[in-house]
FIDO-976531 format. One record per atom (N, C-alpha, C): x, y, z. Coordinates in steps of 0.1 Angstrom, whole numbers, padded with zeros to 4 digits, always signed. Each point is the difference from the previous one (the first is absolute). Example, Ala and Ser with C-alpha at 12.3 -4.5 7.8 and 13.67 -1.06 7.14 Angstrom:
<pts>
+0132-0057+0078 -0009+0012+0000 +0009+0012+0000 -0004+0011-0007 +0009+0011+0000 -0008+0011+0008 
</pts>
This chain:
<pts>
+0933-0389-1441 -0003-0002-0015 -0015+0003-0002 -0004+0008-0007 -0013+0003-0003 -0005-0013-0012 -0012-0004+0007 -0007-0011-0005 -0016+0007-0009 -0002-0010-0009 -0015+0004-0007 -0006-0010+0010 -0015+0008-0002 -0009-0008+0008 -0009-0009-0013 -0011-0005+0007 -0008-0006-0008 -0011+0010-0008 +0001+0010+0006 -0012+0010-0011 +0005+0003-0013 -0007+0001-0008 +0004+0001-0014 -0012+0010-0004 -0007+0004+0002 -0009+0008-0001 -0006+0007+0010 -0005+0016-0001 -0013+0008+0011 +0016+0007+0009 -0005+0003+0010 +0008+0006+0009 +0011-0005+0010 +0007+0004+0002 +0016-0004+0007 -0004+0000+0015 +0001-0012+0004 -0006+0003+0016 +0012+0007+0009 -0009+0002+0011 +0008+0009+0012 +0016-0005+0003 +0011+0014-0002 +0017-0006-0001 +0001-0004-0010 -0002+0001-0010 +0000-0004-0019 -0001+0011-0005 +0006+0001-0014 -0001+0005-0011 +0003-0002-0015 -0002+0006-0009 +0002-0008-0012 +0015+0010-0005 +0010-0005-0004 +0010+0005-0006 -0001+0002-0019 -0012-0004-0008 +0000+0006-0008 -0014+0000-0008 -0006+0006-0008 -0007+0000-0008 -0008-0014-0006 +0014-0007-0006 -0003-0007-0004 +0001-0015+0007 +0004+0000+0014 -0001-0013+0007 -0012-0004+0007 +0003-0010+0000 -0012-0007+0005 -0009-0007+0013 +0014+0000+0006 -0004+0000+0017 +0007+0012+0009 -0002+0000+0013 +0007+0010+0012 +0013-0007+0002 +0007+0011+0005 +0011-0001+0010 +0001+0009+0011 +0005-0009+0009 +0002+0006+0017 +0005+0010+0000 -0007+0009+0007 +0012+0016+0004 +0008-0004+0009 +0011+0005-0006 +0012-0004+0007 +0001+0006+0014 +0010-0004+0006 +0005+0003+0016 +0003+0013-0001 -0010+0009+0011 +0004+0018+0001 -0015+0003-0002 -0007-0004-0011 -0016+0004-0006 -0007-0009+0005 -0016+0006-0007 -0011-0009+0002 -0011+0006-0007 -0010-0003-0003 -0010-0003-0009 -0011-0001+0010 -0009+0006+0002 -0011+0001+0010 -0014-0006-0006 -0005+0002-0014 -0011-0002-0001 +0001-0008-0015 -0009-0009-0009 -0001-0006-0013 +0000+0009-0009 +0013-0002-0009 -0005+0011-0015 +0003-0007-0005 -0003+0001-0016 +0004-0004-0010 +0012+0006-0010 +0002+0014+0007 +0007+0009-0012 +0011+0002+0008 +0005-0003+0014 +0007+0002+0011 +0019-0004-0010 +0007+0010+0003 +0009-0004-0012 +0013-0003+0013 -0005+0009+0010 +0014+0006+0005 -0007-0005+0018 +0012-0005+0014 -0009-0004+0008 +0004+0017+0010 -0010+0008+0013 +0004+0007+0006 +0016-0004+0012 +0011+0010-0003 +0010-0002+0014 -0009+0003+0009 +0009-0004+0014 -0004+0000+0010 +0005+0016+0004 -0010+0004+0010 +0000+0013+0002 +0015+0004+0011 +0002+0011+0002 +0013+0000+0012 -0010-0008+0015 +0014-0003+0007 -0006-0001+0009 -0009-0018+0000 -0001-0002-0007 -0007-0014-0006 +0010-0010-0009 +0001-0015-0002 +0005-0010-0004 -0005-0009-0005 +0002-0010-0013 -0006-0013-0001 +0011-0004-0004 +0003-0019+0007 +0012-0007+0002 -0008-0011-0010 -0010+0005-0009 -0002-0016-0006 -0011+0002-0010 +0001-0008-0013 -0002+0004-0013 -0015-0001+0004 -0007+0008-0014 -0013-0004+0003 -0012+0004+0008 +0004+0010+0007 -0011+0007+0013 -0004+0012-0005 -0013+0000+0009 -0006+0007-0004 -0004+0015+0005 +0011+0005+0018 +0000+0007+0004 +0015+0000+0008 +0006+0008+0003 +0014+0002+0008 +0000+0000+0016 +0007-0003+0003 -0002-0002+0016 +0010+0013+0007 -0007+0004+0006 +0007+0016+0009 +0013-0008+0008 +0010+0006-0002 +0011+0002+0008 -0004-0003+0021 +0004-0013+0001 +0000+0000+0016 +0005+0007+0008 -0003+0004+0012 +0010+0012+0011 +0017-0008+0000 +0005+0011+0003 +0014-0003+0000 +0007-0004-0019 -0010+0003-0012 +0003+0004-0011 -0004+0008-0007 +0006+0004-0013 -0008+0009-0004 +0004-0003-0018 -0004+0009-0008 -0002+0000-0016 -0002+0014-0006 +0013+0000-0001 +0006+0018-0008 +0002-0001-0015 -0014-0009-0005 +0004+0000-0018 -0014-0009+0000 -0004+0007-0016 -0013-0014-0003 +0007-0008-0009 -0009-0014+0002 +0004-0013-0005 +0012-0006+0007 +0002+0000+0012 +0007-0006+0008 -0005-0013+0001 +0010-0012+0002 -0004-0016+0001 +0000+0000+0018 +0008+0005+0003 +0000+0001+0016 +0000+0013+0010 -0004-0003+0011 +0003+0018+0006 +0015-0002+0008 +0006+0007+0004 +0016+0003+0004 -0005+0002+0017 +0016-0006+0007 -0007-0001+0014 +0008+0013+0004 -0005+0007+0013 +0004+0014+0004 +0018-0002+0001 +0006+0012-0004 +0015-0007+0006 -0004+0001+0018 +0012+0001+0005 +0002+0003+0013 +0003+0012+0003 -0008+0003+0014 +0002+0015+0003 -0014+0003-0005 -0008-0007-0009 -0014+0008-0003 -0014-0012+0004 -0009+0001-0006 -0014-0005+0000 -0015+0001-0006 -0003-0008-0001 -0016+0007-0005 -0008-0008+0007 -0014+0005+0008 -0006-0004+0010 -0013-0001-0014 -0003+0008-0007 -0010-0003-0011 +0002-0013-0013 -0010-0003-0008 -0001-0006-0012 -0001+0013-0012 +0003-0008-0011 +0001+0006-0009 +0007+0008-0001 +0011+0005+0003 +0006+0012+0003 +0013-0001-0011 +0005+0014-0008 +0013-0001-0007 +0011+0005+0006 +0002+0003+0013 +0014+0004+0008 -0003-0005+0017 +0013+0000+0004 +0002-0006+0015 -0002+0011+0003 +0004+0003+0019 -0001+0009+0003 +0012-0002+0009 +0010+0010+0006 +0009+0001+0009 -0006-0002+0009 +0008-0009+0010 -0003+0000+0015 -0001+0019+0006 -0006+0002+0008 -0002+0009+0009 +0012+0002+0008 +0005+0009+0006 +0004+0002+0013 -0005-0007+0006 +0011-0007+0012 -0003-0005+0011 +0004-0015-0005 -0007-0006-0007 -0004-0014-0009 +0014-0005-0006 -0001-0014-0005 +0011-0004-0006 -0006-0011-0008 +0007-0005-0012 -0004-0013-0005 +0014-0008-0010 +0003-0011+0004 +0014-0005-0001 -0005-0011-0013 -0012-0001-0004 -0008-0010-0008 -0006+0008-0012 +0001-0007-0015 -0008+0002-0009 -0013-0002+0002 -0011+0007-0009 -0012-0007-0002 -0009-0004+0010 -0001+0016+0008 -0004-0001+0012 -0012+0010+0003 -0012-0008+0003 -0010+0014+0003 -0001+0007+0012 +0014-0001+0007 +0000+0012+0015 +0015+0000+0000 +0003+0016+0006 +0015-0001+0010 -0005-0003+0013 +0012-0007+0003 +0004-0001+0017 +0005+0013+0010 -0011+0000+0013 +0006+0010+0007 +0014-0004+0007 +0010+0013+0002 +0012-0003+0005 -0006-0006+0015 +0009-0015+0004 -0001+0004+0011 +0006+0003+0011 -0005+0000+0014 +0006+0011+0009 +0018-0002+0001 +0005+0011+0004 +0016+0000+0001 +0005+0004-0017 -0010-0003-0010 +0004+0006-0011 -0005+0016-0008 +0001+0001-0011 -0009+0009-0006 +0001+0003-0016 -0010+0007-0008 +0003-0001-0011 -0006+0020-0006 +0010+0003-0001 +0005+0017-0004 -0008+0002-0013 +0002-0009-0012 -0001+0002-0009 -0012-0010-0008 -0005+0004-0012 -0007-0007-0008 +0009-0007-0007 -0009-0016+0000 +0007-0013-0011 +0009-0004+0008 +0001+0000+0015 +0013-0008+0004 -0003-0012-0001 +0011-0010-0007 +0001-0015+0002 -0001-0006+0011 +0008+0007+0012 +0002-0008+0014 +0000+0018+0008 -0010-0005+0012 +0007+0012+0010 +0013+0002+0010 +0001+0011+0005 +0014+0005+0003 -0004-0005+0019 +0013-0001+0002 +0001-0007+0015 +0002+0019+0004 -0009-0003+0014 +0006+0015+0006 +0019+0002+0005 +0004+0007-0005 +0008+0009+0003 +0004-0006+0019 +0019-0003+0005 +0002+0001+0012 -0007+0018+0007 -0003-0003+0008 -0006+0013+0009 -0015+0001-0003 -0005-0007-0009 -0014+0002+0004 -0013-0011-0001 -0007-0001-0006 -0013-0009+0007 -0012+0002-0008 -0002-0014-0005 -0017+0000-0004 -0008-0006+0008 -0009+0001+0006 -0013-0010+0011 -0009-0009-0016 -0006+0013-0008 -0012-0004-0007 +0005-0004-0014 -0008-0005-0007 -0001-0002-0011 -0005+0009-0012 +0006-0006-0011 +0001+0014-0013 +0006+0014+0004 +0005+0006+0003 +0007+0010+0007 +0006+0004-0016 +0008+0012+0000 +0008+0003-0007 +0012+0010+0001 +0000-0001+0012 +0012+0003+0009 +0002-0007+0009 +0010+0002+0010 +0002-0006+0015 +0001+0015+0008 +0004-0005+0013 -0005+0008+0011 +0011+0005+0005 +0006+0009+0003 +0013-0001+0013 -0001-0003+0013 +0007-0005+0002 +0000-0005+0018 -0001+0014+0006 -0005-0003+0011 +0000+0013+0004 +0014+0003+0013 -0003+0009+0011 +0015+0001+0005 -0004-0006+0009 +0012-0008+0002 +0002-0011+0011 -0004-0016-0002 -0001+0003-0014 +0001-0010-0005 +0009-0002-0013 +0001-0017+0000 +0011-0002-0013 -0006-0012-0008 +0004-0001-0016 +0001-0010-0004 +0006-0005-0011 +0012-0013+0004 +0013+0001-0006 -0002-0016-0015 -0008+0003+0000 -0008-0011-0012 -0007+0007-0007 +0001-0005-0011 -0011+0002-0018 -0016-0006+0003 -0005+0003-0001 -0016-0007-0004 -0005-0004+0013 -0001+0008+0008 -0007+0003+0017 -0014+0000+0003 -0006-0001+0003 -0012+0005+0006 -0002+0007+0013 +0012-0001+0010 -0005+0011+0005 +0018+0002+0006 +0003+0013+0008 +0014+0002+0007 +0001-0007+0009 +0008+0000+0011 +0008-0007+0012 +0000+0014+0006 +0001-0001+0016 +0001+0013+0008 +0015-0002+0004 +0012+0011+0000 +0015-0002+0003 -0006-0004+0019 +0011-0010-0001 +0006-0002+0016 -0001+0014+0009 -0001-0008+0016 +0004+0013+0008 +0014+0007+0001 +0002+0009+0001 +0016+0001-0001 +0003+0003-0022 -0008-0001-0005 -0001+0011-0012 -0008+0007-0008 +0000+0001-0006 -0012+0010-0007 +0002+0003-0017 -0008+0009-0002 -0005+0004-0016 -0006+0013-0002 +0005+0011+0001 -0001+0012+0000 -0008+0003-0015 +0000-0008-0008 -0006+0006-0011 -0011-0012-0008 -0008+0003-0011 -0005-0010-0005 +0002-0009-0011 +0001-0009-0004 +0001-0009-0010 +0017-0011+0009 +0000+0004+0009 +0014-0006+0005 +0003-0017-0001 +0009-0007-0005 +0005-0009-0007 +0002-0007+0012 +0010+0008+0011 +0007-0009+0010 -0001+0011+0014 -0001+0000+0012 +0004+0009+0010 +0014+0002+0001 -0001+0012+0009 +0020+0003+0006 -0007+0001+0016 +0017-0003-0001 -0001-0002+0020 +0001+0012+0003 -0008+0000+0012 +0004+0015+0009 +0008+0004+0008 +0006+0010-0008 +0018+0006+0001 +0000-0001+0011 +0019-0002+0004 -0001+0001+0016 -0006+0018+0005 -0002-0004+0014 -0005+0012+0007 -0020-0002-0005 -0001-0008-0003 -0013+0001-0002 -0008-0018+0005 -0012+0000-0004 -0007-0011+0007 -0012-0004-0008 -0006-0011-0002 -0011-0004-0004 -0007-0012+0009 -0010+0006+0007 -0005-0013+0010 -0014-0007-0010 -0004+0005-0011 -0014+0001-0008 +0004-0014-0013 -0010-0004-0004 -0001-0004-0013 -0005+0012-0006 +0004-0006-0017 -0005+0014-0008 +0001+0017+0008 +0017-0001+0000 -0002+0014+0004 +0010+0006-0014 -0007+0014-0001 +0004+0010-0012 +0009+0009+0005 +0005+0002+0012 +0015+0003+0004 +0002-0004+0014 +0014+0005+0006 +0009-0005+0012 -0008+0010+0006 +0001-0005+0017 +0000+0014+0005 +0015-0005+0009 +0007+0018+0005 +0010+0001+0005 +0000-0004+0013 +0008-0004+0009 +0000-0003+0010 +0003+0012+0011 -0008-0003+0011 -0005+0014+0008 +0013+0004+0008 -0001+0006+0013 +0009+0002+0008 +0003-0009+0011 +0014+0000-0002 +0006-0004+0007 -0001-0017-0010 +0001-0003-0008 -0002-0013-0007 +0010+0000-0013 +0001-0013-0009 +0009+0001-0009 -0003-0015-0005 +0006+0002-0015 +0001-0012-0006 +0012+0000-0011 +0010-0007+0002 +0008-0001-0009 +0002-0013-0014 -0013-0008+0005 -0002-0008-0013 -0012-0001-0006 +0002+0003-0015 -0010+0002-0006 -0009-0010-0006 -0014+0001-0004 -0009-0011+0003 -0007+0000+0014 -0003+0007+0011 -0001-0007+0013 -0013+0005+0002 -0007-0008+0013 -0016+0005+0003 +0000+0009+0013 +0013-0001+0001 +0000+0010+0014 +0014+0010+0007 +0001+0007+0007 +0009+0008-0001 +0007-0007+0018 +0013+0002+0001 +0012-0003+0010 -0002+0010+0010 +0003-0002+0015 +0005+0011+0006 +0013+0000+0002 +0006+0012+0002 +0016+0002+0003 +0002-0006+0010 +0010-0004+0006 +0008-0006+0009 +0000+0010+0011 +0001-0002+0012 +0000+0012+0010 +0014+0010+0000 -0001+0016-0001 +0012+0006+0001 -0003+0000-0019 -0006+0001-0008 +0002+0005-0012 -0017+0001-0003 +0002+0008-0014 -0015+0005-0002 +0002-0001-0019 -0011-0002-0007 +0004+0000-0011 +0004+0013-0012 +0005-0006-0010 +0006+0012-0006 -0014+0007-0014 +0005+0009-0002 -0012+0008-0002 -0005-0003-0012 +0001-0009-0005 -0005-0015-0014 -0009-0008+0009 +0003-0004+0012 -0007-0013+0007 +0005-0008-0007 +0015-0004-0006 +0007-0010-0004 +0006-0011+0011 +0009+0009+0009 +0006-0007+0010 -0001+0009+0011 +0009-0006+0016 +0002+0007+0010 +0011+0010+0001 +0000+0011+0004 +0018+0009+0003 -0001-0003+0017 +0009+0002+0005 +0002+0005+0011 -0003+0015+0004 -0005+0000+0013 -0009+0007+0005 +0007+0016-0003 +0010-0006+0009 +0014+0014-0001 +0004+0007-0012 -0001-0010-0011 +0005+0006-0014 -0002+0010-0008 +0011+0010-0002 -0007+0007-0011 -0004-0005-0014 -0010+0011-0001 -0007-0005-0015 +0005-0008-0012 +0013+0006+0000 +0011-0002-0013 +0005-0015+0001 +0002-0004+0014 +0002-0012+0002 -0010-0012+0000 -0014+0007-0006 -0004-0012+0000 -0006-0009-0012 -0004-0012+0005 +0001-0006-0015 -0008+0001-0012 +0006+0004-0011 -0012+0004-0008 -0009-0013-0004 -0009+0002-0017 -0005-0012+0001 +0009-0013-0011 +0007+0005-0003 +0010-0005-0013 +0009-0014+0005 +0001+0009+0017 +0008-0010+0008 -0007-0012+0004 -0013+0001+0004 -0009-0008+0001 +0006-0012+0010 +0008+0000+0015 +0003-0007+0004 -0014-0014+0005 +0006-0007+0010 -0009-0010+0010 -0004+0002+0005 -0010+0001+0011 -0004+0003+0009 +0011-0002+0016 +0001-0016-0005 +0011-0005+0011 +0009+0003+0002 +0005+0009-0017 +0016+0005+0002 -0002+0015+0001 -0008+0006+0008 -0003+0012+0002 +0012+0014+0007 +0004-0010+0006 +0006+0003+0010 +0015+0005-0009 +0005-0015-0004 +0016+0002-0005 -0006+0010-0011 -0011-0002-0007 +0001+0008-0017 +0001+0017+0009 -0004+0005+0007 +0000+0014+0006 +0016+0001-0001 +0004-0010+0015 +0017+0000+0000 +0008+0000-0013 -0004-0002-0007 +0013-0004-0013 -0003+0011-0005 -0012+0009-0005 -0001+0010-0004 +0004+0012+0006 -0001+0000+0013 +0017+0011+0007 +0010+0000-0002 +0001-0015+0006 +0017-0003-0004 +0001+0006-0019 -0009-0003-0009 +0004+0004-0010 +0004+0011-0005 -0007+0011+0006 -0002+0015+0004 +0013+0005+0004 +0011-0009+0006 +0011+0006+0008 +0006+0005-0010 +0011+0010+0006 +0008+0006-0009 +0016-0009-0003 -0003-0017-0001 +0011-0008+0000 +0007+0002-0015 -0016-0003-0008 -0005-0004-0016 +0011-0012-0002 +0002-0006+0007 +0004-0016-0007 -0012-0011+0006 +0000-0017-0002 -0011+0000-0001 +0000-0011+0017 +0015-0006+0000 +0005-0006+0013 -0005+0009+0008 +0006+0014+0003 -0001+0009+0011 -0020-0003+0002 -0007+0003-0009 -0014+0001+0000 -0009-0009+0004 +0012-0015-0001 -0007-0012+0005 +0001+0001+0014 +0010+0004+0005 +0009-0003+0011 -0012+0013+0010 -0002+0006-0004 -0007+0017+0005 -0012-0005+0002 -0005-0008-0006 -0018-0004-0001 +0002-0009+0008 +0012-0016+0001 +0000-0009+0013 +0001+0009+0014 +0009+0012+0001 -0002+0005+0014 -0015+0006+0004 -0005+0010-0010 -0008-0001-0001 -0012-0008+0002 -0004-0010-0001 -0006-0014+0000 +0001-0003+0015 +0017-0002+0004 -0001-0002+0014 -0003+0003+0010 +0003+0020-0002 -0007+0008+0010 -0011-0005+0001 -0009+0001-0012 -0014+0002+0002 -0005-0012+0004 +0004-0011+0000 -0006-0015+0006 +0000+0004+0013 +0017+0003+0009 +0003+0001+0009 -0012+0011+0005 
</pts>
């Protein structure tokens, strides 16, 4: 409510003015303006400029907008707090500013963004919240605005990481950004952490189960087949021996050869084939 003062004559003191000709004391400039110096003819009080505020009748200068607000109009009674996603690090100011790349801010009326931190990142300008890295890759540092890929031989099967995991011995990661390892196919071997492929198993060796750190030798009287999956018998022709599909045991080395002759016979029923691979089996124990 705009009140008269006691002057009734001479000039309107500071935050006052006269609303007419013919009246006889001041009234307070309202909330938004202000009145800086004594007049007597003062009819009208100044708004507050952009960027500037007065919350209260009567004054005689506007108070600048604090960091984290701002004032995008004159004669404002208050300044507006930044939304989120922006900022103002200055006074006085009539616009926020978007966070930066890298930065985030989840808060109104704020004079800084937050850098992402590590395991996160932030892509874009004005993010509210940053982004968790991506399974397969990795933040160390802070503010970032990307993540990293794992590199090979390494994995990482989680969101918002800071750094990868190296695969077990016995598998690997052939490529980068990898989520999870694969075992190393049979015929192959991994004795390493963080290894970025198998290697094959040499001569005279074999592995028929996959995942392993090390490769088998054949049994005496057999040699491996030309995968390093399993053993054939030494005698065998090529045709007869096991591919990798079959992927027998080690232990059952012996009967899986036998049954595969026997299967070979020219009975084609499947009794006769069993029966052909037990003589088989026998001889060869014998």
């Amino acid at each position: 409510m705009i009140k008269l003062t006691t002057e009734l004559v001479g000039d309107c003191r500071d935050g006052s003015f006269r609303s007419s000709h013919h009246e006889d004391g001041c009234s307070e400039c309202p909330e938004g303006t202000f009145a800086s110096e004594p007049n007597a003819t003062r009819w009208v009080c100044n708004a507050c400029m952009m960027g500037s505020y007065n919350g209260q009748p009567g004054q005689s200068s506007c108070t600048q907008c604090p960091q984290g607000f701002y004032g995008d109009a004159e004669g404002m009674r208050e300044c507006i707090p930044c939304n989120n996603g922006t900022y103002q690090d200055g006074i006085g100011k009539f616009r926020c500013l978007a966070c930066p790349e890298g930065t985030f801010q989840e808060l109104g009326g704020q004079p800084e963004c937050n850098a992402a931190p590590a395991g996160t990142y932030a892509s874009q300008k004005g993010q509210l919240w940053p982004t968790p890295c991506d399974k397969g890759s990795f933040m160390t540092g802070t503010g970032a605005t990307s993540c990293f890929p794992c590199s090979k031989g390494y994995y990482q099967d989680l969101k918002g990481q800071v750094a990868c995991k190296p695969c077990m011995a016995g598998f690997f990661a052939g490529a980068t950004g990898a989520f999870e390892c694969m075992a190393c196919p049979i015929g192959t071997v991994s004795a390493d952490y963080a290894a970025e492929e198998c290697s094959k198993c040499g001569d005279g060796l074999y592995q028929d189960t996959k995942g392993q750190t090390e490769c088998k030798a054949c049994p005496y009287g057999y040699e491996p087949n030309r995968f390093g999956t399993t053993c054939c018998e030494t005698a065998s022709l090529p045709g007869n021996c096991v591919e990798p599909h079959q992927n027998s045991a080690a232990g059952a080395a012996i009967t899986t050869v036998a049954e595969n002759l026997g299967m070979g016979s020219d009975s084609g029923s499947g009794s006769t084939a069993t029966a052909a691979a037990t003589t088989t089996t026998t001889t060869s124990v014998t």
